[in-house]
C-alpha positions as CSV (number, residue, x, y, z in Angstrom):
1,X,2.8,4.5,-53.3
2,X,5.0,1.6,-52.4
3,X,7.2,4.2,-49.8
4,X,3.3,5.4,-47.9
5,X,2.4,1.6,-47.6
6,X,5.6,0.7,-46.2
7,X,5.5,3.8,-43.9
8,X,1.9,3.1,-42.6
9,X,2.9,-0.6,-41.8
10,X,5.9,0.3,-39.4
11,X,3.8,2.9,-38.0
12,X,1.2,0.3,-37.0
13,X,4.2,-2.6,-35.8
14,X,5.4,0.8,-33.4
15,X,2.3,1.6,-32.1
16,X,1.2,-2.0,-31.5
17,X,4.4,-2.5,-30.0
18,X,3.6,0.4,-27.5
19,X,0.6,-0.5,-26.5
20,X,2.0,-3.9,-25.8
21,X,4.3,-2.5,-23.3
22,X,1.9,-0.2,-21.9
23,X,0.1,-3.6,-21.2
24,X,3.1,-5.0,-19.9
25,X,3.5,-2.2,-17.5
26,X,-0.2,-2.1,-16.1
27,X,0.2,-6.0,-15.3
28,X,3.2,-6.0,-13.9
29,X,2.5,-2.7,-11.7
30,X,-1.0,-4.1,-10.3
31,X,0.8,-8.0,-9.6
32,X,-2.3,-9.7,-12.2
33,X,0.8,-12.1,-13.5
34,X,-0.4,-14.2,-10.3
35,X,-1.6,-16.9,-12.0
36,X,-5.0,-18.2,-10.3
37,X,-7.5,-17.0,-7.7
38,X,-6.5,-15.6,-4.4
39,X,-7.5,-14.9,-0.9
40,X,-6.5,-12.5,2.0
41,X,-5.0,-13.0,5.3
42,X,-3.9,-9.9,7.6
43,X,-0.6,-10.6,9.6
44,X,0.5,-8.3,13.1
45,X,3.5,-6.8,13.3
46,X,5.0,-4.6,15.8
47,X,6.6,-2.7,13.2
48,X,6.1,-2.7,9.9
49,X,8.6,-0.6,8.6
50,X,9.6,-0.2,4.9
51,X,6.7,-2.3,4.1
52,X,4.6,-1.1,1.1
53,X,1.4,-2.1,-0.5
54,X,2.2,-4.3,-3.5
55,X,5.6,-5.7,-1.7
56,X,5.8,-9.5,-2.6
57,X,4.5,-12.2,-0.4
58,X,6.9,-15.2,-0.3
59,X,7.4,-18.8,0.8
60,X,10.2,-20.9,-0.1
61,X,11.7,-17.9,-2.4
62,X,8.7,-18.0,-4.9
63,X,6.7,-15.1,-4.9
64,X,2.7,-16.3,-3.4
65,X,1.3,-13.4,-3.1
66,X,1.1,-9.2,-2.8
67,X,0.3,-6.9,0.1
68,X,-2.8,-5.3,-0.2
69,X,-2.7,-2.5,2.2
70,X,-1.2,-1.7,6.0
71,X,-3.0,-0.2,8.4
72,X,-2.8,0.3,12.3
73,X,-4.9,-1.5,14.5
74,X,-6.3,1.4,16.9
75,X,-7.1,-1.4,20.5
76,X,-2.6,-1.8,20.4
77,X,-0.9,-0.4,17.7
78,X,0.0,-2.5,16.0
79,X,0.5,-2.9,12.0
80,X,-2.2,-5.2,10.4
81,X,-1.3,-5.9,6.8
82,X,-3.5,-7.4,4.7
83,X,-1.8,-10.3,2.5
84,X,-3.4,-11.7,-0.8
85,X,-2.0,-15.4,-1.0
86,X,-2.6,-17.9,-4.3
87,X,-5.7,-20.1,-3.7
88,X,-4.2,-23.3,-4.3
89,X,-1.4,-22.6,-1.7
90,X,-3.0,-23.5,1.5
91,X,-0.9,-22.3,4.5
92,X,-1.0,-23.9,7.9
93,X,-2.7,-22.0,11.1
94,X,1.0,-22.2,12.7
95,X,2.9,-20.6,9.8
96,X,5.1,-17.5,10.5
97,X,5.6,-14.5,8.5
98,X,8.7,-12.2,9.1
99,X,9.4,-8.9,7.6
100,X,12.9,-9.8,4.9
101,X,15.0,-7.2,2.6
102,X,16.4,-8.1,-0.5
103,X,19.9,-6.6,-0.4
104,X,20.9,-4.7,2.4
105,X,19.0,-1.8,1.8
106,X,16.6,-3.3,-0.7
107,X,12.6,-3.5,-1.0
108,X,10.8,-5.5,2.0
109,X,8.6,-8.1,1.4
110,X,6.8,-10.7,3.4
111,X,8.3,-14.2,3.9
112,X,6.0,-16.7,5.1
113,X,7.3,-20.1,7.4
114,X,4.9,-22.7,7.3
115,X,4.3,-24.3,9.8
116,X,3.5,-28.3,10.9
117,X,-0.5,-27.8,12.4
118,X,-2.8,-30.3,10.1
119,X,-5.1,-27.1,10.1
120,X,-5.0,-24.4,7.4
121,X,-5.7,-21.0,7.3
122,X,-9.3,-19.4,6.0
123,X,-9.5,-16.6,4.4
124,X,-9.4,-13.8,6.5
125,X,-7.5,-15.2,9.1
126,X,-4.9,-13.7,11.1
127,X,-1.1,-14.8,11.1
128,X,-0.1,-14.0,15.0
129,X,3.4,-15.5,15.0
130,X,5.4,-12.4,13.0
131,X,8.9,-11.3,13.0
132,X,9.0,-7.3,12.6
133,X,11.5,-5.8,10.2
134,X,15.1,-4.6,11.7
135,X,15.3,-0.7,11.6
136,X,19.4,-0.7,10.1
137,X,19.6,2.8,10.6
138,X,19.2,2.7,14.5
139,X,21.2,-0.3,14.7
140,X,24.0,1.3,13.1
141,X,23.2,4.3,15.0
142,X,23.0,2.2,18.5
143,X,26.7,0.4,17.2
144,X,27.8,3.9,16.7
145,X,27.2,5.7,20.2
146,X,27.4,2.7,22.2
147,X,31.0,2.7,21.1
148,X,31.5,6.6,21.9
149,X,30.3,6.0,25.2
150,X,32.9,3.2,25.8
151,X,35.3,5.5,24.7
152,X,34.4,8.4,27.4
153,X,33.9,6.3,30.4
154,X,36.1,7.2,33.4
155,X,39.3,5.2,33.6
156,X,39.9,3.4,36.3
157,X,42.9,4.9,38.6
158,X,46.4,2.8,38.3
């Protein structure tokens, strides 16, 4: 009887243990560890590449916020994403955001520059001071043949 009571316990401790990470996995995954309330701001980028919905939003180093969403603005072309920033963080109207990697081919994310203006940003504002990402494969690319074309330009006659 002793063996079927001991059995049923661990059972439990596993599954509850289970669901715990399960838990773990949903919060993390969805960005909810955010402490506190948050609002969005959109930023404009030229490009936006490598950028992905739930990327982090930082300032300083420490994470802010999450990006909601990209999407192209049809009037120019350009990338709008939608940023959700902690409530109590209250960015100034001048503040930058530029597109960072971690690594050198990491994940983007967003890194965000405040700036000096005694005026903050409102929810649903629009950061217009952005620095798009840099594409590494066409810079390597442009390093590559710009050095193949040195190499098969016409010497000059002695």
């Amino acid at each position: 009887m002793k063996q079927a009571k001991l059995e049923i316990l661990v059972g439990l401790f596993v599954l509850v243990g289970l669901c715990a990470v399960g838990w773990l996995a949903v919060k993390l995954g969805s960005g909810s560890f955010l402490s506190g309330e948050t609002y969005r701001i959109e930023a404009r980028f030229s490009n936006a590449g490598g950028l992905s919905a739930g990327g982090s939003v930082v300032v300083a180093g420490v994470p802010v916020g999450r990006i909601e969403g990209i999407r192209v603005e049809p009037s120019d072309f350009s990338a709008i994403v939608t940023l959700s920033v902690l409530s109590g963080l209250r960015l100034p109207a001048d503040s930058m955001a530029s597109i960072k990697t971690t690594g050198l081919i990491g994940d983007k994310y967003i890194a965000i520059s405040p700036g000096a203006e005694e005026t903050y940003l409102q929810p649903g504002a629009r950061i217009t001071m952005t620095e798009s990402s840099v594409d590494i494969e066409s810079l390597i690319g442009k390093m590559a043949f710009g050095s193949v074309e040195k190499e098969k330009a016409p010497q000059p006659a002695p």
